[in-house]
C-alpha positions, 0 to 999 in steps of 0.5 A: 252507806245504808244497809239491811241493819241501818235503821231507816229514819222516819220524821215524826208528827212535829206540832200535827205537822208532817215533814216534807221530802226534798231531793238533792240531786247531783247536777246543782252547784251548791256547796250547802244544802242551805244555798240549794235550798235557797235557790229550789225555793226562790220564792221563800226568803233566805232569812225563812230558811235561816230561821228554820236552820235555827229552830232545828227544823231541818234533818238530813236522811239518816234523822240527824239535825243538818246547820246553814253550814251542812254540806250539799250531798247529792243523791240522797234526801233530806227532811224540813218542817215548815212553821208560820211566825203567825196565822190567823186563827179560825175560830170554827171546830171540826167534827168527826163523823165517822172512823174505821180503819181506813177512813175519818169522815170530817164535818169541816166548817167554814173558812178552814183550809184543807191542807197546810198552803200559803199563810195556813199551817196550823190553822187547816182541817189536815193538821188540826186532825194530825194533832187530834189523832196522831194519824201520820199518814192521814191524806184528804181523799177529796177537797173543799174550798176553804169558805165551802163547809161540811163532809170530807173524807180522809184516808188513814193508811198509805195503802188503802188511799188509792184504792179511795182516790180511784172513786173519785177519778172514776166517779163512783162517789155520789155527793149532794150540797145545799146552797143559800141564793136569790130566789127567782121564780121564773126558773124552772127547777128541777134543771140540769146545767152543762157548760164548759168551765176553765181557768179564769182571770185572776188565775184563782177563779173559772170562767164558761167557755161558751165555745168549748164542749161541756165538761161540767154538770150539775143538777139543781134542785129547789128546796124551799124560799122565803121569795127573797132567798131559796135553798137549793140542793145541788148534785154535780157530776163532775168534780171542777173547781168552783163548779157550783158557785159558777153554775149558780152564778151563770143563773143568775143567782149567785151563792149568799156571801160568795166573794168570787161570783160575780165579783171578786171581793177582797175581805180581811182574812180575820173577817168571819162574818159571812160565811159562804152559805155552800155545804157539803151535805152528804157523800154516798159510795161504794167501799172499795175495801169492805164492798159496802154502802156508805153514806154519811151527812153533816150535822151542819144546816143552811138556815134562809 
């Protein structure tokens, strides 16, 4: 039983990796957190969660370490960290733009994931910046796609990060990109797009629907060609997966190098050879916290 004076265990930064909370509840018939853990995550094999066991990577609430024999207790939580026998390494830097007290301001290169996922862990933008700082309760405010490069924001404090989020839901944070495409000269630009995007087949992708209300926008604009390629600067007002690289694709000028739009193109996971030419170029907002204007670019440039 916990009590005022019981010290309440915090899992530390393993290797810039955070620990992930699992509820046991008491309506499982398990008779060991190993066979619970087993059947909630069916889609990790047994001999993973063995190994886990085995490496000590498993701690019960109270901070001690738990075995593949450790009773099931329900009602109570435990902790598990989670590492890959082998990961691609990318071999791209990140650097940071911009710290306060609440916020890092990232310039993330291409072909780095955001956030530990799937075959990713050590090799994303999230943990590499955990073990550069030692910043345990650091969270993206915002994502971008692995192949997209350029500005990201992340906040520091558990605290103050809904307040960043908010800007988000209600719009109120201003971003540009740059994007490398075919050069057609018979598109006029400056031009606003508005189309209905959803989830599409494969289910990692999205698709127009032309029959559904538009719940997208982009603003294009043309910077310059070479006519056979031009840089577009793109503003969007709407935050859909994709957004940009389905919009550009609808035109008729898909982005350089882009492996989804209008076909999907499976590449080596150790290919880094074409990177998406999409860049994340500047973020503009109001602090909720200091009630200031903020604006920062990224040092990376999209070169025709």
């Amino acid at each position: 039983m916990i009590n005022s004076t019981t010290p309440i265990f915090s899992p530390p930064l393993m290797n810039g990796v955070s620990a992930s909370k699992v509820f046991l509840p008491h309506d499982v018939s398990a008779s060991t957190i190993f066979d619970y853990l087993c059947q909630h995550f069916p889609h990790i094999q047994v001999s993973e969660w063995q190994q886990r066991f085995a490496d000590k990577l498993i701690y019960a609430a109270d901070g001690s370490q738990l075995t593949v024999e450790s009773r099931y207790t329900p009602n109570t939580h435990i902790f598990y960290y989670r590492f890959l026998a082998h990961e691609v390494h990318v071999p791209f830097q990140h650097e940071i733009l911009f710290e306060n007290d609440d916020l890092l301001v990232v310039d993330k290169p291409h072909f780095l994931t955001m956030t530990p996922t799937g075959q990713y862990v050590q090799e994303t933008l999230l943990v590499r910046l955990k073990k550069q700082t030692g910043y345990e309760d650091l969270t993206p405010i915002h994502r971008l796609d692995r192949e997209t490069a350029g500005v990201v924001l992340f906040c520091k404090k558990t605290a103050s990060r809904g307040a960043y989020q908010q800007l988000f839901a209600e719009r109120k944070v201003q971003k540009t990109y740059h994007a490398i495409a075919k050069y057609r000269p018979e598109l006029n630009f400056p031009q606003v797009l508005r189309l209905h995007l959803e989830k599409g087949q494969p289910f990692y992708t999205m698709q127009i629907n032309a029959d559904k209300p538009n719940n997208t926008e982009t603003q294009i604009e043309l910077l310059m060609h070479d006519h056979q390629h031009a840089i577009y600067k793109l503003s969007p007002k709407t935050g859909k997966q994709h957004q940009l690289r389905v919009h550009l694709n609808y035109l008729g000028i898909p982005i350089l190098n882009d492996s989804f739009y209008p076909h999907i193109e499976h590449k080596a996971e150790d290919d880094f050879s074409q990177p998406l030419q999409l860049l994340a170029k500047e973020i503009w907002f109001i602090d909720p916290i200091l009630n200031q204007e903020m604006q920062f670019s990224s040092k990376l440039e999209l070169t025709l």
